[in-house]
C-alpha positions in Angstrom: 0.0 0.0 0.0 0.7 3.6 -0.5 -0.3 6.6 0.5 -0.2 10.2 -1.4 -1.1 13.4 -0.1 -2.0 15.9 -3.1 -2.6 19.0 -0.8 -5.2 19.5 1.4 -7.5 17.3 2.8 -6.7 15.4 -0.9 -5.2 12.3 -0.2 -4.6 9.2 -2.5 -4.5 5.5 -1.4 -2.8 2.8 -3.6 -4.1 -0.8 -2.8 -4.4 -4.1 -4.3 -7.9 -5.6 -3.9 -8.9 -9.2 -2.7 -8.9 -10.3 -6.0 -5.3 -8.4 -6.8 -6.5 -6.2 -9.0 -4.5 -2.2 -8.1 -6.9 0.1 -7.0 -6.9 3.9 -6.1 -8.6 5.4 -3.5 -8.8 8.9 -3.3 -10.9 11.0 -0.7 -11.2 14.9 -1.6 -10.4 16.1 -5.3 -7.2 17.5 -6.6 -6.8 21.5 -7.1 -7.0 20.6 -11.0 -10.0 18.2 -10.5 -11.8 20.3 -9.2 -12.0 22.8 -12.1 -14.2 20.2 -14.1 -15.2 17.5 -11.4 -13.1 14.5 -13.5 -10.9 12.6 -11.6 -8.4 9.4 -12.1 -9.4 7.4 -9.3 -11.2 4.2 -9.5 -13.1 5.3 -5.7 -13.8 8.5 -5.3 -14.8 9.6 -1.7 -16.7 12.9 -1.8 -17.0 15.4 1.1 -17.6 18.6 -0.8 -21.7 18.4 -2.3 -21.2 21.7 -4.0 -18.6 20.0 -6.8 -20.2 18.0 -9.2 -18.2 14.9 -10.3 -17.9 13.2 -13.4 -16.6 9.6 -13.9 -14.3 8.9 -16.7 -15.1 5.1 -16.9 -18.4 2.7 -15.8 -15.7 1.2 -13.0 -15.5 4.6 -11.2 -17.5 4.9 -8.2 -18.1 8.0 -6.3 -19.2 7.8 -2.3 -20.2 10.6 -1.0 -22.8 9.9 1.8 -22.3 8.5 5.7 -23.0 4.9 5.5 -21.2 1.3 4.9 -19.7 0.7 1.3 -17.8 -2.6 0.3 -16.4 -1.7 -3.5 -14.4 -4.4 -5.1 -13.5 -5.6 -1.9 -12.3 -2.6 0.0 -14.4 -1.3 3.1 -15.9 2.1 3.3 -17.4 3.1 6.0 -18.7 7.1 6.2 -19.4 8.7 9.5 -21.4 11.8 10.1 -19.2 14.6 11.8 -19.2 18.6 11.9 -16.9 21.5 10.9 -15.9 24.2 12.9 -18.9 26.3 12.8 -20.7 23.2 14.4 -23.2 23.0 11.8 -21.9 22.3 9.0 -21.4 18.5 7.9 -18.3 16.7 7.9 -17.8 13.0 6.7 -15.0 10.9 8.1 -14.1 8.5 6.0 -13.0 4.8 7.2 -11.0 2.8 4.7 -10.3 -1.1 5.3 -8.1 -2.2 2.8 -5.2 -4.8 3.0 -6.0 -5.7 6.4 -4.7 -1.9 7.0 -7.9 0.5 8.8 -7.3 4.1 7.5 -9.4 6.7 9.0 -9.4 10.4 7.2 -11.0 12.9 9.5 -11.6 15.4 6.9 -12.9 18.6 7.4 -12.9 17.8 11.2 -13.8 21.1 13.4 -15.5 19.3 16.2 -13.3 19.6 20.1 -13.5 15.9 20.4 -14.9 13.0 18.9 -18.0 11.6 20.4 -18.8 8.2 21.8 -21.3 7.3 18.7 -18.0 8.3 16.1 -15.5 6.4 18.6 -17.4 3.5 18.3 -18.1 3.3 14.4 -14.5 4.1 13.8 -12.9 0.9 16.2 -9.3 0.6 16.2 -7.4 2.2 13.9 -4.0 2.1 12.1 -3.8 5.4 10.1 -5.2 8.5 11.0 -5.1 11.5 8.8 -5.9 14.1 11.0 -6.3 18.2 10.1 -4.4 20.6 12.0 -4.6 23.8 10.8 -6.5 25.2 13.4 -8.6 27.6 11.5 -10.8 25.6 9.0 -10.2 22.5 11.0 -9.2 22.1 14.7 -5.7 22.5 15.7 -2.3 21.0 17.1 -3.6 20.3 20.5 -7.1 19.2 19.7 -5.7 16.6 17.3 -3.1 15.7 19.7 -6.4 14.7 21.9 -7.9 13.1 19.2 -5.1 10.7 18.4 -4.8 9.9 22.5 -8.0 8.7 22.2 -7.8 6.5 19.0 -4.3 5.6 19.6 -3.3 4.8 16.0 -0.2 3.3 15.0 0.5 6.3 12.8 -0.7 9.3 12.2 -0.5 11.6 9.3 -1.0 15.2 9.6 -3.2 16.9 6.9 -4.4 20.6 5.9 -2.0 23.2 7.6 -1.0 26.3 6.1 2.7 26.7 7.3 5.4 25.2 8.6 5.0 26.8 12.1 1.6 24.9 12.8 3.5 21.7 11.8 6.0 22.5 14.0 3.9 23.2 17.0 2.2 19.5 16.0 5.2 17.8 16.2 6.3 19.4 19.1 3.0 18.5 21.2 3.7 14.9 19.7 7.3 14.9 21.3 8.5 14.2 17.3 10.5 17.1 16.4 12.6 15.7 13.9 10.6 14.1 11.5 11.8 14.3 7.8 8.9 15.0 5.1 8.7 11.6 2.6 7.2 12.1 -0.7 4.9 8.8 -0.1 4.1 6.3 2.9 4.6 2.6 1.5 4.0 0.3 4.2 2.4 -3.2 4.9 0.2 -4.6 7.4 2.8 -7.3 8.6 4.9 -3.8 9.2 2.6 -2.0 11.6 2.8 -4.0 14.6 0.4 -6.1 16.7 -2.7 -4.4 17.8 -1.6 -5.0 21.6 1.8 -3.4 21.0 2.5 -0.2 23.2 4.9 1.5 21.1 4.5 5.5 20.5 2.7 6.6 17.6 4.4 7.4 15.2 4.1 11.2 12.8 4.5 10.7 9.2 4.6 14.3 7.9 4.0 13.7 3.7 5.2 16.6 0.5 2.2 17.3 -1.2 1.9 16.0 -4.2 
Protein backbone atom coordinates (compact mmCIF):
# COMPACT_ATOMS: atom_id res chain seq x y z
CA UNK A 1 0.00 0.00 0.00
CA UNK A 2 0.74 3.60 -0.50
CA UNK A 3 -0.31 6.57 0.50
CA UNK A 4 -0.21 10.22 -1.44
CA UNK A 5 -1.09 13.36 -0.10
CA UNK A 6 -1.95 15.94 -3.05
CA UNK A 7 -2.64 19.02 -0.78
CA UNK A 8 -5.17 19.54 1.43
CA UNK A 9 -7.48 17.28 2.82
CA UNK A 10 -6.73 15.35 -0.91
CA UNK A 11 -5.22 12.31 -0.18
CA UNK A 12 -4.56 9.15 -2.47
CA UNK A 13 -4.50 5.50 -1.41
CA UNK A 14 -2.76 2.84 -3.63
CA UNK A 15 -4.13 -0.84 -2.76
CA UNK A 16 -4.42 -4.08 -4.31
CA UNK A 17 -7.91 -5.65 -3.88
CA UNK A 18 -8.87 -9.20 -2.67
CA UNK A 19 -8.88 -10.32 -6.04
CA UNK A 20 -5.29 -8.45 -6.84
CA UNK A 21 -6.53 -6.17 -9.02
CA UNK A 22 -4.51 -2.23 -8.12
CA UNK A 23 -6.91 0.08 -6.99
CA UNK A 24 -6.92 3.87 -6.13
CA UNK A 25 -8.62 5.41 -3.49
CA UNK A 26 -8.84 8.85 -3.30
CA UNK A 27 -10.87 10.97 -0.69
CA UNK A 28 -11.23 14.95 -1.63
CA UNK A 29 -10.44 16.08 -5.28
CA UNK A 30 -7.20 17.49 -6.61
CA UNK A 31 -6.82 21.51 -7.10
CA UNK A 32 -6.99 20.58 -10.99
CA UNK A 33 -10.03 18.16 -10.47
CA UNK A 34 -11.82 20.26 -9.22
CA UNK A 35 -12.03 22.76 -12.09
CA UNK A 36 -14.17 20.16 -14.12
CA UNK A 37 -15.24 17.53 -11.38
CA UNK A 38 -13.13 14.51 -13.53
CA UNK A 39 -10.92 12.63 -11.62
CA UNK A 40 -8.44 9.40 -12.08
CA UNK A 41 -9.44 7.43 -9.34
CA UNK A 42 -11.21 4.24 -9.52
CA UNK A 43 -13.14 5.30 -5.70
CA UNK A 44 -13.85 8.45 -5.29
CA UNK A 45 -14.76 9.61 -1.69
CA UNK A 46 -16.66 12.86 -1.75
CA UNK A 47 -16.98 15.39 1.06
CA UNK A 48 -17.57 18.63 -0.77
CA UNK A 49 -21.70 18.40 -2.29
CA UNK A 50 -21.20 21.72 -4.00
CA UNK A 51 -18.58 20.00 -6.76
CA UNK A 52 -20.18 17.96 -9.16
CA UNK A 53 -18.24 14.95 -10.28
CA UNK A 54 -17.91 13.16 -13.42
CA UNK A 55 -16.59 9.62 -13.87
CA UNK A 56 -14.31 8.87 -16.71
CA UNK A 57 -15.13 5.08 -16.89
CA UNK A 58 -18.40 2.65 -15.82
CA UNK A 59 -15.72 1.24 -13.04
CA UNK A 60 -15.49 4.61 -11.16
CA UNK A 61 -17.48 4.87 -8.15
CA UNK A 62 -18.14 8.05 -6.30
CA UNK A 63 -19.15 7.84 -2.32
CA UNK A 64 -20.17 10.62 -0.98
CA UNK A 65 -22.83 9.88 1.81
CA UNK A 66 -22.30 8.49 5.66
CA UNK A 67 -22.99 4.89 5.53
CA UNK A 68 -21.20 1.27 4.88
CA UNK A 69 -19.67 0.67 1.31
CA UNK A 70 -17.76 -2.62 0.33
CA UNK A 71 -16.36 -1.73 -3.48
CA UNK A 72 -14.43 -4.38 -5.07
CA UNK A 73 -13.49 -5.55 -1.94
CA UNK A 74 -12.33 -2.60 -0.03
CA UNK A 75 -14.43 -1.30 3.15
CA UNK A 76 -15.86 2.12 3.32
CA UNK A 77 -17.41 3.13 6.04
CA UNK A 78 -18.71 7.12 6.15
CA UNK A 79 -19.40 8.73 9.54
CA UNK A 80 -21.37 11.79 10.10
CA UNK A 81 -19.20 14.65 11.78
CA UNK A 82 -19.24 18.56 11.86
CA UNK A 83 -16.90 21.46 10.91
CA UNK A 84 -15.94 24.21 12.92
CA UNK A 85 -18.90 26.25 12.79
CA UNK A 86 -20.72 23.22 14.36
CA UNK A 87 -23.22 23.00 11.82
CA UNK A 88 -21.90 22.30 8.95
CA UNK A 89 -21.44 18.54 7.89
CA UNK A 90 -18.31 16.72 7.94
CA UNK A 91 -17.84 13.05 6.73
CA UNK A 92 -15.01 10.86 8.14
CA UNK A 93 -14.05 8.50 6.03
CA UNK A 94 -13.05 4.76 7.17
CA UNK A 95 -11.00 2.84 4.66
CA UNK A 96 -10.31 -1.06 5.28
CA UNK A 97 -8.10 -2.24 2.80
CA UNK A 98 -5.19 -4.82 2.96
CA UNK A 99 -5.99 -5.72 6.35
CA UNK A 100 -4.68 -1.86 7.04
CA UNK A 101 -7.90 0.50 8.84
CA UNK A 102 -7.34 4.13 7.46
CA UNK A 103 -9.43 6.69 9.03
CA UNK A 104 -9.42 10.36 7.21
CA UNK A 105 -10.98 12.88 9.55
CA UNK A 106 -11.62 15.40 6.89
CA UNK A 107 -12.88 18.59 7.40
CA UNK A 108 -12.94 17.81 11.18
CA UNK A 109 -13.83 21.08 13.36
CA UNK A 110 -15.49 19.33 16.24
CA UNK A 111 -13.32 19.55 20.13
CA UNK A 112 -13.53 15.91 20.42
CA UNK A 113 -14.91 13.00 18.92
CA UNK A 114 -18.01 11.57 20.38
CA UNK A 115 -18.76 8.18 21.79
CA UNK A 116 -21.33 7.35 18.67
CA UNK A 117 -18.00 8.27 16.14
CA UNK A 118 -15.54 6.40 18.64
CA UNK A 119 -17.39 3.47 18.30
CA UNK A 120 -18.11 3.26 14.44
CA UNK A 121 -14.54 4.09 13.77
CA UNK A 122 -12.88 0.86 16.16
CA UNK A 123 -9.33 0.61 16.22
CA UNK A 124 -7.36 2.19 13.94
CA UNK A 125 -4.00 2.14 12.12
CA UNK A 126 -3.84 5.36 10.07
CA UNK A 127 -5.19 8.49 10.98
CA UNK A 128 -5.07 11.50 8.83
CA UNK A 129 -5.91 14.10 10.97
CA UNK A 130 -6.33 18.17 10.05
CA UNK A 131 -4.36 20.57 12.05
CA UNK A 132 -4.62 23.82 10.79
CA UNK A 133 -6.46 25.21 13.39
CA UNK A 134 -8.61 27.61 11.52
CA UNK A 135 -10.80 25.60 8.99
CA UNK A 136 -10.19 22.51 11.00
CA UNK A 137 -9.20 22.08 14.71
CA UNK A 138 -5.71 22.50 15.71
CA UNK A 139 -2.26 20.99 17.14
CA UNK A 140 -3.56 20.27 20.53
CA UNK A 141 -7.15 19.18 19.70
CA UNK A 142 -5.73 16.56 17.27
CA UNK A 143 -3.07 15.71 19.67
CA UNK A 144 -6.39 14.73 21.86
CA UNK A 145 -7.95 13.09 19.17
CA UNK A 146 -5.05 10.71 18.38
CA UNK A 147 -4.79 9.94 22.47
CA UNK A 148 -8.01 8.73 22.23
CA UNK A 149 -7.78 6.53 18.98
CA UNK A 150 -4.26 5.56 19.58
CA UNK A 151 -3.33 4.76 15.97
CA UNK A 152 -0.21 3.29 14.98
CA UNK A 153 0.53 6.25 12.81
CA UNK A 154 -0.74 9.35 12.22
CA UNK A 155 -0.52 11.58 9.31
CA UNK A 156 -1.03 15.20 9.60
CA UNK A 157 -3.20 16.94 6.85
CA UNK A 158 -4.40 20.60 5.93
CA UNK A 159 -2.04 23.15 7.62
CA UNK A 160 -1.03 26.28 6.13
CA UNK A 161 2.75 26.70 7.30
CA UNK A 162 5.41 25.19 8.61
CA UNK A 163 4.99 26.83 12.08
CA UNK A 164 1.60 24.93 12.76
CA UNK A 165 3.54 21.75 11.78
CA UNK A 166 6.03 22.47 13.96
CA UNK A 167 3.93 23.19 16.99
CA UNK A 168 2.23 19.46 16.00
CA UNK A 169 5.17 17.81 16.21
CA UNK A 170 6.34 19.37 19.14
CA UNK A 171 2.98 18.53 21.21
CA UNK A 172 3.74 14.87 19.66
CA UNK A 173 7.29 14.88 21.32
CA UNK A 174 8.46 14.16 17.33
CA UNK A 175 10.51 17.07 16.39
CA UNK A 176 12.59 15.73 13.89
CA UNK A 177 10.65 14.12 11.45
CA UNK A 178 11.81 14.33 7.79
CA UNK A 179 8.87 15.01 5.14
CA UNK A 180 8.66 11.60 2.57
CA UNK A 181 7.15 12.09 -0.70
CA UNK A 182 4.86 8.83 -0.07
CA UNK A 183 4.08 6.28 2.88
CA UNK A 184 4.60 2.57 1.52
CA UNK A 185 3.96 0.32 4.21
CA UNK A 186 2.38 -3.21 4.91
CA UNK A 187 0.18 -4.58 7.36
CA UNK A 188 2.83 -7.31 8.64
CA UNK A 189 4.88 -3.79 9.24
CA UNK A 190 2.55 -1.99 11.65
CA UNK A 191 2.77 -4.03 14.57
CA UNK A 192 0.45 -6.13 16.72
CA UNK A 193 -2.66 -4.39 17.77
CA UNK A 194 -1.61 -4.97 21.61
CA UNK A 195 1.80 -3.37 21.04
CA UNK A 196 2.53 -0.17 23.24
CA UNK A 197 4.94 1.48 21.05
CA UNK A 198 4.53 5.50 20.46
CA UNK A 199 2.72 6.61 17.65
CA UNK A 200 4.40 7.38 15.20
CA UNK A 201 4.10 11.20 12.84
CA UNK A 202 4.52 10.75 9.18
CA UNK A 203 4.63 14.29 7.87
CA UNK A 204 4.04 13.74 3.66
CA UNK A 205 5.20 16.59 0.54
CA UNK A 206 2.18 17.26 -1.22
CA UNK A 207 1.95 16.05 -4.18
Amino acid sequence: MKIIWHGGDCFEIMSVSPDKDNLSIQIGLKESEKKNGKFGADILLKNNNLIEVKPKTDGQFVVGACGEYEIKGIFIQGIPSFKIDKKTSNIIYLIEAEGIRICHLGVFGQDDLNDEQLEAMGNVDILIVPINGDETIGPKEAEKIITRLEPKIVIPAMYKSSDILANFLKIMGQKDVVAQEKLSLQKKNLGSSDSEEKTEVVVLEPK
